[in-house]
C-alpha positions in Angstrom: 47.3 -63.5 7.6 50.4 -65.1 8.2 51.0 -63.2 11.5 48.3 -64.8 12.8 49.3 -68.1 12.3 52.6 -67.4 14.2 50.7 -66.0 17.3 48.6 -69.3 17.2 51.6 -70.9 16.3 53.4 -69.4 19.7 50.3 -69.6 21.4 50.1 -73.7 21.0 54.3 -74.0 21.2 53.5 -72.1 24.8 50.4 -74.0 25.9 52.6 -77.2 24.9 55.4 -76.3 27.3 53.4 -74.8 30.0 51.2 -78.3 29.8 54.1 -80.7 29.4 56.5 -78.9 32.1 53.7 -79.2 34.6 51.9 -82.6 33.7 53.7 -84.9 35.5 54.3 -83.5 39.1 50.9 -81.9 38.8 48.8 -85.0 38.2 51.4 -87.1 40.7 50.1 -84.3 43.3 46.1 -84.7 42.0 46.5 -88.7 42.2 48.3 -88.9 45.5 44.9 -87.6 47.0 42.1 -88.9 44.6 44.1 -92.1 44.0 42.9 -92.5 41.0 45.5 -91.8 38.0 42.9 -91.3 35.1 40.9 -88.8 37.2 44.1 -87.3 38.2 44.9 -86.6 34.2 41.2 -85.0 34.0 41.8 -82.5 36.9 44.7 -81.7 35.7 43.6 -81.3 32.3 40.6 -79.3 33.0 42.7 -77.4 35.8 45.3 -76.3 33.0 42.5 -75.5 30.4 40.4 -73.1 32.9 44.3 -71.6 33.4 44.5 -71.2 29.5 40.9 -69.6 29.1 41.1 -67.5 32.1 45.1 -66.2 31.6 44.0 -63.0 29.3 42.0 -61.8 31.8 44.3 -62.9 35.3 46.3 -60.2 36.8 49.7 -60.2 35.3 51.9 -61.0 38.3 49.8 -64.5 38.6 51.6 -67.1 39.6 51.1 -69.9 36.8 52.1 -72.7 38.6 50.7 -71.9 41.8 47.2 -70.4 40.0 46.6 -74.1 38.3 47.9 -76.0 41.5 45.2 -74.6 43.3 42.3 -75.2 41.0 44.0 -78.8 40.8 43.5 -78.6 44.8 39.8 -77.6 44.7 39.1 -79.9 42.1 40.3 -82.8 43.7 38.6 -81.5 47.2 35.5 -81.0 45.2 36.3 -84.7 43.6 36.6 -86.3 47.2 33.5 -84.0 48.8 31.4 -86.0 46.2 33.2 -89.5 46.5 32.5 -89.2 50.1 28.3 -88.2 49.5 28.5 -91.0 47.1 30.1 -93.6 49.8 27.5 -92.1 52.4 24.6 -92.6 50.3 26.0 -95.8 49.5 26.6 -97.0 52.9 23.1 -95.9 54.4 21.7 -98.1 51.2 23.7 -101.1 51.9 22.7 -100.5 56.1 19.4 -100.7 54.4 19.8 -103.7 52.4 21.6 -105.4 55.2 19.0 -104.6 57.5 16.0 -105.9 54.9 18.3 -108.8 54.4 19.0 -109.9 57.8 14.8 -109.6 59.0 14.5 -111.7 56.0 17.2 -114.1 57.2 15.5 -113.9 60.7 12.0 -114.3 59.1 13.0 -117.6 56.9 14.8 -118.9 60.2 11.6 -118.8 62.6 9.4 -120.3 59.8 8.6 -123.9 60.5 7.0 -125.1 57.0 5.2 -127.6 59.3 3.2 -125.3 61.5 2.1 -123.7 58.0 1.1 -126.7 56.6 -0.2 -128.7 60.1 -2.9 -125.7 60.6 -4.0 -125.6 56.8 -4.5 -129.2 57.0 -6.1 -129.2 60.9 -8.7 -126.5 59.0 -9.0 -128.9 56.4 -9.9 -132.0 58.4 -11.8 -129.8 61.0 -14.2 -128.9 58.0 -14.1 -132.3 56.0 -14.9 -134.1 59.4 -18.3 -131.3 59.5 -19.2 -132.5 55.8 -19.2 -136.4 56.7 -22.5 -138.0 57.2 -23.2 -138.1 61.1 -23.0 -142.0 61.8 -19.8 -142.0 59.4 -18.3 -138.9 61.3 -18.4 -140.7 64.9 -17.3 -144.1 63.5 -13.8 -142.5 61.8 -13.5 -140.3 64.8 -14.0 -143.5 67.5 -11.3 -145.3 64.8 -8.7 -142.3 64.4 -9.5 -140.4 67.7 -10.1 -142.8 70.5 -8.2 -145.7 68.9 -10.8 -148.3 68.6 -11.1 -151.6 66.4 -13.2 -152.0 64.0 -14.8 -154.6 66.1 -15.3 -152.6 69.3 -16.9 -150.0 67.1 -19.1 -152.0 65.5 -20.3 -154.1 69.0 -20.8 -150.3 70.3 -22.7 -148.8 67.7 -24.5 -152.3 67.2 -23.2 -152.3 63.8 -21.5 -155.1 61.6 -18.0 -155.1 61.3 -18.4 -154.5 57.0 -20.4 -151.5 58.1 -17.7 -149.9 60.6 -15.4 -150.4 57.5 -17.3 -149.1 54.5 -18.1 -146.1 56.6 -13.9 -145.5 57.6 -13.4 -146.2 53.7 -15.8 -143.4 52.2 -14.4 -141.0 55.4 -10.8 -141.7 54.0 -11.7 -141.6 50.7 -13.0 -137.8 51.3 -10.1 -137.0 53.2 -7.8 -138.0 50.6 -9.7 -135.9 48.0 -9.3 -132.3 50.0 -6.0 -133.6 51.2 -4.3 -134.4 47.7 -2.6 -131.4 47.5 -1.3 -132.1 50.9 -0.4 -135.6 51.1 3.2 -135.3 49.6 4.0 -132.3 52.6 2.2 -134.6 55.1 4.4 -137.5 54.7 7.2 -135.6 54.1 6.8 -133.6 57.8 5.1 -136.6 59.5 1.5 -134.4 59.6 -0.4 -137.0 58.5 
């Protein structure tokens, strides 16, 4: 029983000199290409474990140092071969993001809120204008459209002049009714 314990005992005391005596140039050598000091410590750390697992079964004229220096070496290549994918796939999803963001940049810059609005309310008028009475239709439309008086409208149509006006009044009133929605936009861009 107390054999054993020495041999673990000698085992750790040389584990613990083998692992202290290379730590520090070892992980100086992982960092200087991973540049990254904690993932340095794991490399070496998994590099020198591997080494401790494997040594029973290594040839015996293996060179310690040089045997965990170069699984430190493939583990930091293998460490950078999969920062690099990572970057990659990282750059192609920012080229995509960038791409999405500048069409929507180039989308948001050709929209003129006005034109939206102008042809919802053209459609609007177009179809309120069909719904008006026919005499009230060509009095709003000789008023708004060909810029006549009230007076010339009503000496054309032979008409009186309150007539002209209560048919305008009921036209307007309509088209403030569908256009209620609209009106705030219309002043704002001048539509209306």
């Amino acid at each position: 029983f107390v054999p054993v314990m020495e041999e673990q005992q000698t085992e750790y005391s040389l584990f613990s000199t083998l692992f202290n005596q290379l730590k520090e140039p070892f992980i100086l050598f992982a960092n200087s290409y991973v540049k990254d000091m904690a993932t340095a410590e794991d490399i070496y750390m998994e590099a020198i474990i591997q080494y401790w697992e494997k040594r029973n079964i290594l040839p015996v004229d293996t060179n310690i140092p040089g045997y965990i220096l170069t699984s430190i070496k493939n583990k930091s290549l293998n460490y950078l071969r999969n920062m690099s994918i990572r970057v990659d796939a990282n750059d192609k999803l920012y080229d995509h993001h960038l791409r999405e963001l500048n069409f929507r940049i180039s989308s948001l810059e050709s929209c003129d809120p006005s034109d939206l609005f102008a042809s919802e309310v053209k459609d609007i008028i177009r179809k309120t204008l069909n719904e008006l009475p026919e005499q009230t239709r060509i009095i709003f439309f000789k008023s708004r459209y060909n810029n006549m008086t009230n007076r010339e409208i009503a000496t054309e149509l032979g008409l009186s002049i309150k007539t002209v006006e209560s048919h305008i009044s009921k036209a307007l009133k309509l088209f403030r009714h569908k256009l209620k929605d609209y009106l705030p936009l219309l002043l704002f861009f001048n539509i209306y």
